[in-house]
C-alpha positions in Angstrom: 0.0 0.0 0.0 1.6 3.9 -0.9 1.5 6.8 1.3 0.6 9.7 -0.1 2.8 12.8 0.6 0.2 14.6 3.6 -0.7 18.1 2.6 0.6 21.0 1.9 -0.7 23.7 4.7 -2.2 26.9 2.5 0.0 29.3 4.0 2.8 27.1 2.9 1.6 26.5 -0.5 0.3 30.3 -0.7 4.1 31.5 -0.2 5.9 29.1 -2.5 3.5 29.9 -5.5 4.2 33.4 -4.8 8.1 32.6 -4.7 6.9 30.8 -7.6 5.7 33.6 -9.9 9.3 35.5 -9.8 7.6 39.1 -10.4 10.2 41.6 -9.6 9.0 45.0 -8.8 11.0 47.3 -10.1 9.1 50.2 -8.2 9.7 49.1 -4.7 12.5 51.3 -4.2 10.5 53.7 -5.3 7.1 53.3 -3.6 9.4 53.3 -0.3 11.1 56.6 -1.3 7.4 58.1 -1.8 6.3 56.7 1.4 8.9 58.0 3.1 9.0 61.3 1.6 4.8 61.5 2.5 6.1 61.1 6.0 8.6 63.7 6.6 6.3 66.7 4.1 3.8 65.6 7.0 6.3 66.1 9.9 7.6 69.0 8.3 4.4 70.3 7.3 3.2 69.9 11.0 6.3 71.8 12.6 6.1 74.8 10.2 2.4 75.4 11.2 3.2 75.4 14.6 6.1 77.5 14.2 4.5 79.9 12.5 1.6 80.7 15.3 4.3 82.1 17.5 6.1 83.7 14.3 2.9 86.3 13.8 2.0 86.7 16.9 5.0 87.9 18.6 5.3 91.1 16.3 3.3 94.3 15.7 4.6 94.3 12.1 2.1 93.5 9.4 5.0 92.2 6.9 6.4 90.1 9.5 2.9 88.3 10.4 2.1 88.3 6.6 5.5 86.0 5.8 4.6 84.0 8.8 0.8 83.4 7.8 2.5 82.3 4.7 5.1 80.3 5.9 2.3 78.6 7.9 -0.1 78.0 4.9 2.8 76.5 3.0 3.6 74.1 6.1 -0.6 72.6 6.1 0.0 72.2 2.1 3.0 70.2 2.7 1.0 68.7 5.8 -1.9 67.6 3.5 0.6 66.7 0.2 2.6 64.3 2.5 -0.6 63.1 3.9 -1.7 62.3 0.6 1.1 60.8 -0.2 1.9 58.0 2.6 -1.7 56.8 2.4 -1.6 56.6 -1.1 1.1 54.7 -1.1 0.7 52.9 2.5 -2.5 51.5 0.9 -0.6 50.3 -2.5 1.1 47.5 -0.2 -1.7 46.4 1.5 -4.2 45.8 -1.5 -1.7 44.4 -3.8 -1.3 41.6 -0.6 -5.2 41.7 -0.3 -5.5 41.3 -4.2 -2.9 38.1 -4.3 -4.8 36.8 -1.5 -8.2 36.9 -3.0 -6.8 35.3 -6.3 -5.4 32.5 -4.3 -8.5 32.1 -2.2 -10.4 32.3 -5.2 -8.5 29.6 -7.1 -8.8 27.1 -4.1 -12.5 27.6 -4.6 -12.2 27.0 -7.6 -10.2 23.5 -7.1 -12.6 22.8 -4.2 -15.8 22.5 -6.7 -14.4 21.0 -10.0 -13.0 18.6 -7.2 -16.6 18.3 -5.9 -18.9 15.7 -6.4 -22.0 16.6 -9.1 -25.3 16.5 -7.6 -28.0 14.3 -8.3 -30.2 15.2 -11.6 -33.2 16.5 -10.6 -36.2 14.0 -11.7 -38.0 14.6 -14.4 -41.0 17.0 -14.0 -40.4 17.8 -10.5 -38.5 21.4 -10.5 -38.6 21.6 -6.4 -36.0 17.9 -6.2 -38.7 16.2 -4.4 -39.7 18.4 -1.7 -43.5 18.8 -1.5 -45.5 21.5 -2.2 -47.0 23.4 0.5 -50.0 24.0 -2.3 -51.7 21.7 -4.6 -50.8 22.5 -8.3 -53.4 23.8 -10.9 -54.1 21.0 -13.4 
């Protein structure tokens, strides 16, 4: 009598078909650059608005509090551009791992019903497979 090898676990099997596929992605250097640079526009961002409350307030000289107010507007645009930026590309990494998760779960359904069993035929002129009617049917 043969043994059969026992089963692969999925996690197993998910991570060598992934090692499998070989897709290099050239743009991972990249995506973490952007990431990274979302982070420090928001840091930035956040430290020149701040700085900038004490800038134009601690002078009676309109020109003085008018290149503060800007230097605080431009430090909220960098706050929001950075913003945009890590979760843009935060959320890249964890859909493309979502989306090769949901094609392998979807292809192990798929191998779980062509390995399935086929259901009985239904008989012939009776569409409910043999559970009764509740009503009697018009002749």
């Amino acid at each position: 009598m043969t043994s059969s090898p026992a089963p692969e676990p999925r996690a197993e099997r998910f991570l060598r078909e992934l090692d499998e596929l070989k897709i290099p992605d050239p743009a991972a250097a990249r995506a973490a650059l952007w990431l990274r640079l979302g982070a420090v526009l928001m840091a930035v961002g956040l430290v020149l608005g701040a700085l900038s409350f004490p800038l134009a307030h601690g002078t009676g000289n309109s020109l003085a509090q008018g290149d503060a107010l800007a230097l605080g507007l431009g430090g909220i645009t960098a706050a929001v551009v950075g913003a945009a930026l890590f979760l843009r590309y935060s959320l890249t990494g964890f859909l493309r791992f979502w989306l090769a998760r949901r094609a392998y779960d979807l292809e192990l359904l798929g191998e779980r019903l062509t390995a399935a069993p086929t259901a009985h035929p239904p008989t012939e002129g009776d569409p409910r497979n043999g559970v009764p009617r509740s009503d009697p049917a018009p002749r």
